[in-house]
Residue, then its C-alpha position, 0 to 999 in steps of 0.5 A: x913682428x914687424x919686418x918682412x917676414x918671408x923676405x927676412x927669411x929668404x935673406x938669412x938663408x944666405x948669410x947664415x953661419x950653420x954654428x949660429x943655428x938654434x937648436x929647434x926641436x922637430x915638434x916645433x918643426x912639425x907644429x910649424x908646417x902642420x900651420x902652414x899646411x892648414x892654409x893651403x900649404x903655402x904663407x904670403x908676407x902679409x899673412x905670415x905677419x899675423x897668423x904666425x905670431x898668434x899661433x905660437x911663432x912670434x921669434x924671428x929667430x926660430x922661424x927663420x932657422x925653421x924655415x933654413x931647415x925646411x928647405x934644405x930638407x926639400x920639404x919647403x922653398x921661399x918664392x917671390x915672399x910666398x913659403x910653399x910646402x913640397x909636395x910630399x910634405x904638403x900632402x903628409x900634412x894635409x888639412x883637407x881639400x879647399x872646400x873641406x877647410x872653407x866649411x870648417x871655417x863656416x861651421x867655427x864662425x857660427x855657419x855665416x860670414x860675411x864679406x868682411x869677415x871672409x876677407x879676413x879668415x879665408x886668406x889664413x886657410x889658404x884660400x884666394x878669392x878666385x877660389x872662395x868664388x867657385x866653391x860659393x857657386x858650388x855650393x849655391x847649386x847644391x844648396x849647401x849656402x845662401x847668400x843673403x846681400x853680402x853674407x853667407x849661409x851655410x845649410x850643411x849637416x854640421x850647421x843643421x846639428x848645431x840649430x838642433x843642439x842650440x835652437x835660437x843661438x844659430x838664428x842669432x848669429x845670422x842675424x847679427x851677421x847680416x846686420x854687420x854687413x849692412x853697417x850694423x842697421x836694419x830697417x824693416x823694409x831691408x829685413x823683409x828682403x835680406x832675412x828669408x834668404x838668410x833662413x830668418x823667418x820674420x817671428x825669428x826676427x822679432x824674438x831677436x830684436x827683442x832680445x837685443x834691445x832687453x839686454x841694450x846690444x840695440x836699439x830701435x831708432x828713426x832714421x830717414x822717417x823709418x824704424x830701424x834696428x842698429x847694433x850697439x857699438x860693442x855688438x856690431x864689433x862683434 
């Protein structure tokens, strides 16, 4: 998709003929603000160019006449290129409050994020940086998360049942997460300060360095005169 959608959109409004309108079934209506709720009730341009296409709107078509619809029912209205639910429709459709879906993105991303990883999943759930911001210090003095050097930690309930049910693949992923945000490479010296915090005890550690370099995800190099873990190309893109 590669026009402005939202701005696309708000165009054809205007010079639509009502006898062109495509025939859109309302699952297809529904489907699609049940998407646009799940991020928060509104969509920016440069969210909708990549999160509509990979759930299932890909016609520009039949999002425009979606989107025609919508707001001459009074359930949506385009401003300034951002598509905003109406109140009712939006609280009809509601995916949960800002930190309700913020865990559920933890949790489906193996209970850490890294910043990289933040700036790429949060923006599609509708959450700004300011926000993601407050719920972290939030959850922080809870102790819901830790946050070791640019990776979150989540410590809740559904993380907790996870390491019951899958002993070791949680670890694993922390690991790998914090290892992604340090350019993919780890030395002893940065693992001793950045995985406590992350819940890796240094046993933990070394089961997981010796699993990666088993099956070749790693390797064990000398870089700046130090013994230093790095990633596979393949793994450190995860």
């Amino acid at each position: 998709m590669n026009r402005n959608l939202l701005g696309a959109c708000a165009a054809f409004l205007l010079i639509t003929n009502p006898t062109m309108a495509q025939d859109i079934s309302e699952t297809r209506i529904s489907a699609f603000s049940d998407l646009i709720a799940s991020m928060g009730c509104k969509m920016t341009e440069d969210v909708a160019k990549t999160t509509l296409p990979e759930n299932g709107f890909a016609e520009m078509s039949e999002v425009q006449e979606i989107v025609r619809i919508l707001i001459e029912r009074n359930d949506a209205v385009v401003d300034s290129g951002l598509l905003v639910l109406a109140a009712e429709s939006c609280n009809n459709n509601a995916p949960g409050t800002p930190k309700t879906r913020f865990i559920e993105v933890l949790v489906k991303n193996g209970c850490t994020m890294s910043e990289g990883e933040a700036e790429r999943l949060l923006p599609a759930i509708g959450l700004s940086k300011s926000e993601t911001r407050e719920i972290v210090g939030e959850m922080r003095t809870s102790g819901e998360l830790s946050v070791s050097g640019n990776v979150i930690v989540f410590h809740g309930g559904e993380c907790q049942s996870s390491d019951s049910a899958l002993p070791g693949q949680n670890n694993l992923e922390t690991f790998l997460s914090v290892l992604r945000a340090n350019d993919c490479q780890i030395n002893k010296q940065q693992a001793a300060s950045l995985m406590p915090p992350a819940g890796l005890s240094r046993e933990d550690v070394d089961t997981i360095v010796e699993t990666l370099v088993a099956t070749q995800q790693a390797t064990i190099e000398s870089i700046d005169d130090r013994s230093t873990v790095v990633l596979s190309e393949e793994t450190c893109q995860g």
